[in-house]
C-alpha angles and dihedrals in degrees: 000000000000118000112233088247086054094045099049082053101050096045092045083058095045092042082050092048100049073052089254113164102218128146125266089232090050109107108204115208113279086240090063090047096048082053105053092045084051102047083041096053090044086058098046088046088053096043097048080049092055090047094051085050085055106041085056101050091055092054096053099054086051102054090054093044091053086050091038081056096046087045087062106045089054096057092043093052085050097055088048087052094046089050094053092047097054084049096050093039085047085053100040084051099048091048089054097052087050087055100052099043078054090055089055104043082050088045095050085046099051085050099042088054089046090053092044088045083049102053083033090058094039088050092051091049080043098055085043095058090050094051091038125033125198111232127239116248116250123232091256086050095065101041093044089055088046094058087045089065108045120098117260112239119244116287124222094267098052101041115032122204092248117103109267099007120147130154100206125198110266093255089058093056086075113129089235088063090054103103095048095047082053101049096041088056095056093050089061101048080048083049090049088045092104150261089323106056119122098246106168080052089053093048094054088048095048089054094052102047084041085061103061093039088059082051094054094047093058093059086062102049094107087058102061141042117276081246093058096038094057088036089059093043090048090049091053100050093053098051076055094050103043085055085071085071136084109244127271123235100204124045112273130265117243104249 
């Protein structure tokens, strides 16, 4: 409850504040005074009230207009980026359309020099030809290189008279060469049989097993000495070769 003193104070300032002129020693009814406090409060209630509504308001509207703001600047940093990005990917692409017309000229050109070296190269043989012919062969020339390619039979040393005998190079004394020595030896005591053997048979048989020794013998070049190796070969196509032959009845004579 207000005190009288209290009372007189706080309806002298409300008095002064409607504007009232009242003195200060006039006491007003404690029904007036209740009054005025409660209409006053009621006013300062509604008019905080009022403040708080506004003051949030404002904020609001200034919150959207903050992320309306932000909104904004990031559509506006994407276009940019899409801008810069169609730039860069036009001029990429534009480099890339000058290199490769560069490649092609360069390509034309290489192939345009390597046509012109060519005819170059064929007119200058050419040229040589004309200023040096090349002379026919005779007749003694080829047979003579004929006979210069063909395989030696074998000589006394190398293929006995016996039946089967045959004295093979040391490489050839190998143990993978084995089946071959054995079945070659066989063909040529068929071969020494007589009149009747079969002989075109043998020599297609003898081919044949001299083959695959030749065969083997390339898997083994790195293991012998280029002299071994063509000695061997040699060996083995004339074997070959003297299989085309009737046998001899008499050891044969060194070349």
């Amino acid at each position: 409850m207000w005190s009288p003193t209290n009372r007189v104070r706080l309806s002298l300032i409300v008095l002064s504040v409607a504007g009232v002129g009242v003195s200060a020693n006039a006491a007003p009814p404690p029904q007036a005074l209740d009054a005025y406090v409660k209409a006053y409060t009621e006013m300062g209630k509604n008019a905080a009230v009022m403040f708080n509504n506004e003051n949030t308001r404002i904020t609001s509207q200034t919150s959207m207009f903050t992320a309306w703001a932000d909104a904004q600047v990031k559509i506006l940093t994407a276009q940019a980026g899409w801008i810069t990005a169609v730039a860069n990917a036009n001029g990429t692409n534009a480099k890339t359309l000058e290199t490769l017309q560069q490649v092609r000229g360069l390509s034309l050109d290489n192939n345009l020099k390597a046509a012109k070296v060519f005819y170059d190269k064929r007119k200058l043989c050419e040229d040589y030809q004309k200023l040096n012919p090349r002379k026919r062969p005779t007749q003694e020339n080829v047979v003579r290189y004929n006979q210069a390619s063909v395989p030696k039979r074998p000589v006394q040393f190398e293929l006995a008279s016996a039946p089967g005998r045959i004295y093979w190079p040391d490489v050839l004394l190998d143990e993978e060469f084995s089946d071959g020595r054995i079945q070659l030896e066989s063909l040529f005591v068929q071969r020494k049989a007589g009149p009747g053997a079969p002989g075109s048979s043998i020599s297609g048989e003898v081919q044949t097993v001299a083959a695959q020794m030749r065969g083997q013998l390339q898997s083994k070049i790195r293991q012998m000495s280029p002299e071994q190796y063509l000695a061997a070969r040699r060996f083995l196509e004339s074997l070959a070769y003297e299989a085309r032959f009737p046998a001899r009845g008499e050891r044969l004579a060194k070349n």
